[in-house]
N, C-alpha and C positions, 0 to 999 in steps of 0.2 A: 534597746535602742534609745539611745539619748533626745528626748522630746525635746524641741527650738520651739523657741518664740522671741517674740520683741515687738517695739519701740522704732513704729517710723515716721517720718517726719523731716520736714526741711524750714528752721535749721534743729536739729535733737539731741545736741552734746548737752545742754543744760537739764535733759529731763532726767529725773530721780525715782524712776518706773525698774529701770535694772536695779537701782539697789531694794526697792519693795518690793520686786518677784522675788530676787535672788533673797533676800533673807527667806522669804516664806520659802523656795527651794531647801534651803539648807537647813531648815526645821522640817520639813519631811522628808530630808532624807531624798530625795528625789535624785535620778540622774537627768537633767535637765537643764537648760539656759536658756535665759534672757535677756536679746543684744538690743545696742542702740543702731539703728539701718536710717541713714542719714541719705534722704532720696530727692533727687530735683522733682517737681510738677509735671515737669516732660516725661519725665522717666514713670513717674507711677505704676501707670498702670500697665506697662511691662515687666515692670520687678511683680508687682503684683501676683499678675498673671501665671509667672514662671514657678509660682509657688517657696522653691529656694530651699525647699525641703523642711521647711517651719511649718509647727503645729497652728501656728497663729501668731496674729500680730494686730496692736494695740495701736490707731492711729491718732497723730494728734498734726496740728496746722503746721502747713495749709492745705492734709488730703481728707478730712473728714468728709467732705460732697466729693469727691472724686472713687472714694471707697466704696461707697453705695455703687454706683454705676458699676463699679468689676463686679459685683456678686453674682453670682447665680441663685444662691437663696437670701430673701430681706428678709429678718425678723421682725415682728411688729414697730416694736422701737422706733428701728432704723430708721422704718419705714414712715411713720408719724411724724420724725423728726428730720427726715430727709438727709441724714447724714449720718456715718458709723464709726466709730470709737473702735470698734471691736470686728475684725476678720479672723475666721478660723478656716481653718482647710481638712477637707474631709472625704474621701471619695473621690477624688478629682475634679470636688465641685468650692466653692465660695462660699461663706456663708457671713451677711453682714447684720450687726447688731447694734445697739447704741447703750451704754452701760452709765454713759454723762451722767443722765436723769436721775440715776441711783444715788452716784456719787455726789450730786449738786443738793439735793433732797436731805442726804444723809448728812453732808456739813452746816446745813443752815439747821436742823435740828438740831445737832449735836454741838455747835461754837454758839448759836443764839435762842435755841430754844422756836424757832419758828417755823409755823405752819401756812403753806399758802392760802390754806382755804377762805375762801372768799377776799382776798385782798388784790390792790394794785400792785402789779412788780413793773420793773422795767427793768431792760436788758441794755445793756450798750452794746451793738455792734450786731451784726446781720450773716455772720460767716456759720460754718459746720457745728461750732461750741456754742453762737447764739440761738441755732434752729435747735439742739439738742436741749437746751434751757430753755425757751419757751413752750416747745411741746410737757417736757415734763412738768413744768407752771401750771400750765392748763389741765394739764389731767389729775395733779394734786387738787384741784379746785379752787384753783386763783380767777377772781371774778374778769381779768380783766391784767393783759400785758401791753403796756408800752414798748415797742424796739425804737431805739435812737441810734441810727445810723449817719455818719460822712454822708454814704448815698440814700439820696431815698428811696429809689429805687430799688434797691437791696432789699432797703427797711419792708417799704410794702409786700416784696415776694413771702415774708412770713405772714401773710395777714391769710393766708389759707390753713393756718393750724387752728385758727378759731379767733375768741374775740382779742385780737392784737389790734392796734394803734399804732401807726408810722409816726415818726417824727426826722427832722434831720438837725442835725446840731444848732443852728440858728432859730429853731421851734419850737424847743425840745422843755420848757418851761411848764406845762403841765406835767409832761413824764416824770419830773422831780417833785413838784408840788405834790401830786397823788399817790407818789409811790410809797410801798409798806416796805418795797425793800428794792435797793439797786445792787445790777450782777453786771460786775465789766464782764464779758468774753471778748473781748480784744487783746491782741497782745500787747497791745499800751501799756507800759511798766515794767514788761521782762528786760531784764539785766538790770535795773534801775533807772530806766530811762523813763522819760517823762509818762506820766497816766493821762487817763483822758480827761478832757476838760469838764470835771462835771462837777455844777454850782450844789455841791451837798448843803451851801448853807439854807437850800429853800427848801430842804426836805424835813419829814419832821421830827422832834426828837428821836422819837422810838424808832425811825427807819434804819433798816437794818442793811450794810452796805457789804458787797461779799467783791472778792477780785479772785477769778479765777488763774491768776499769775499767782506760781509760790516764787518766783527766785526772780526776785527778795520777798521774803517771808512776808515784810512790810512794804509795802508798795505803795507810792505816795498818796495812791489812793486812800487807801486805809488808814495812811498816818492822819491825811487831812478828816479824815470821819473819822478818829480818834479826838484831834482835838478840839471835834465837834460833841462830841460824847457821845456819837452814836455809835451802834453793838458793830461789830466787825465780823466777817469770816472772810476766813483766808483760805487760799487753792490748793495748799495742802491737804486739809480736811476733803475735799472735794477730788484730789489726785486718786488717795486713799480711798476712799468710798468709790469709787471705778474700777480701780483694782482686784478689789475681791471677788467679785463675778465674772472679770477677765484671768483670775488667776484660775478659776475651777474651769472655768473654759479650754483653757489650756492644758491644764495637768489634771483635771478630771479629782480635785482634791480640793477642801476648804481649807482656806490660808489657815494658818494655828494664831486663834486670838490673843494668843499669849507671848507673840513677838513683836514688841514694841518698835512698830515700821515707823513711827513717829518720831520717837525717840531718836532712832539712826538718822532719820531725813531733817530733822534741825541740827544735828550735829554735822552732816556733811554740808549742811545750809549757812554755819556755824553761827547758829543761834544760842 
């Protein structure tokens, strides 16, 4: 029987998730697929629900907090991070996970060599991808997260993962000053459109600025901390580092390290 999964999300034509299942599919050989499922917020958690006959499915904005709530089983993660990346079906039951932390973990190692422990981070933005990146912050051993939110309101609901600090844009002047490293999780920047407003020139050399938006690869964020010369990571690395946990999830197989997902995903990024 042909194992399904996918990719849902509203809006999800831009993500580049089917073409990094689907290679790692087609190096094992696998009978399997992995779709783009383009879903309104109203709908969710009916489509959810109905299963659709998918092994699992990879969520990204805006149902990562609305995921959590359909499960019947939380995984730690999830659960920490109050929002899930990762639903699989099993039994006739839900099972919700959160896979971000891996992947956000794994790019800021692997593009800048960094470690949270003991330092300032700060997050921009308070949504499913920013509660997924703060909790894993904190359990990496970051002394200390900044959220800079629109709302503050938002901002504060993360102050229950541990030591966070709210900010809201008009405030937000320490969260750059202290920070070791800034992580947009907002969608500010997809398709090219404007990033968010953040004064990188008060942060310090060494601070390490990551945009969890690939497409564009470069995202004005990044350009502008470029030609600040501060180190970059970009949401690809971070796509990729999510994926690999969500692919054995699904097909009970470790992706084969020797398919260059990266390679394909800046060519169709055409980079």
């Amino acid at each position: 029987m042909t194992l399904r999964a996918g990719v849902v999300g509203h809006p999800v034509a831009h993500s580049l998730s089917p073409l990094i299942h689907g290679a790692w599919i087609a190096a094992a050989g696998l009978d399997a697929t992995y779709e783009k499922l383009d879903v309104a917020p109203t709908d969710f958690a009916v489509f959810v629900r109905s299963g659709h006959g998918l092994r699992g499915l990879n969520v990204t904005v805006p149902h990562k907090e609305a995921a959590l709530a359909c499960a019947d089983e939380v995984r730690p993660a999830a659960r920490r991070a109050g929002a899930a990346n990762l639903l699989t079906f099993e039994s006739g039951g839900i099972t919700a996970d959160n896979t971000d932390g891996i992947g956000l973990l794994a790019a800021l190692r692997e593009q800048a060599g960094f470690d949270p422990t003991g330092k300032i981070a700060t997050v921009l933005g308070a949504g499913g991808a920013a509660r997924g990146a703060v909790a894993a912050l904190l359990d990496a051993g970051a002394s200390q997260v900044w959220v800079v939110n629109r709302t503050l309101e938002r901002a504060r609901a993360l102050m229950v993962l541990g030591a966070v600090k709210a900010a809201g844009w008009s405030k937000s002047t320490d969260a750059f000053l202290e920070a070791a490293v800034i992580i947009n999780a907002t969608t500010l920047g997809l398709g090219g459109g404007p990033g968010p407003h953040a004064p990188l020139g008060m942060t310090a050399p060494d601070c390490v600025v990551m945009d969890m938006v690939y497409k564009p690869l470069r995202t004005q964020l990044l350009i502008e901390a470029e030609r600040l010369g501060r180190p970059t990571v970009d949401g690809l690395a971070m796509l990729i580092g999510q994926a690999r946990p969500s692919f054995e999830a699904f097909y009970g197989r470790t992706p084969d390290a020797g398919v260059d997902v990266r390679g394909l995903a800046l060519k169709a990024l055409g980079e």
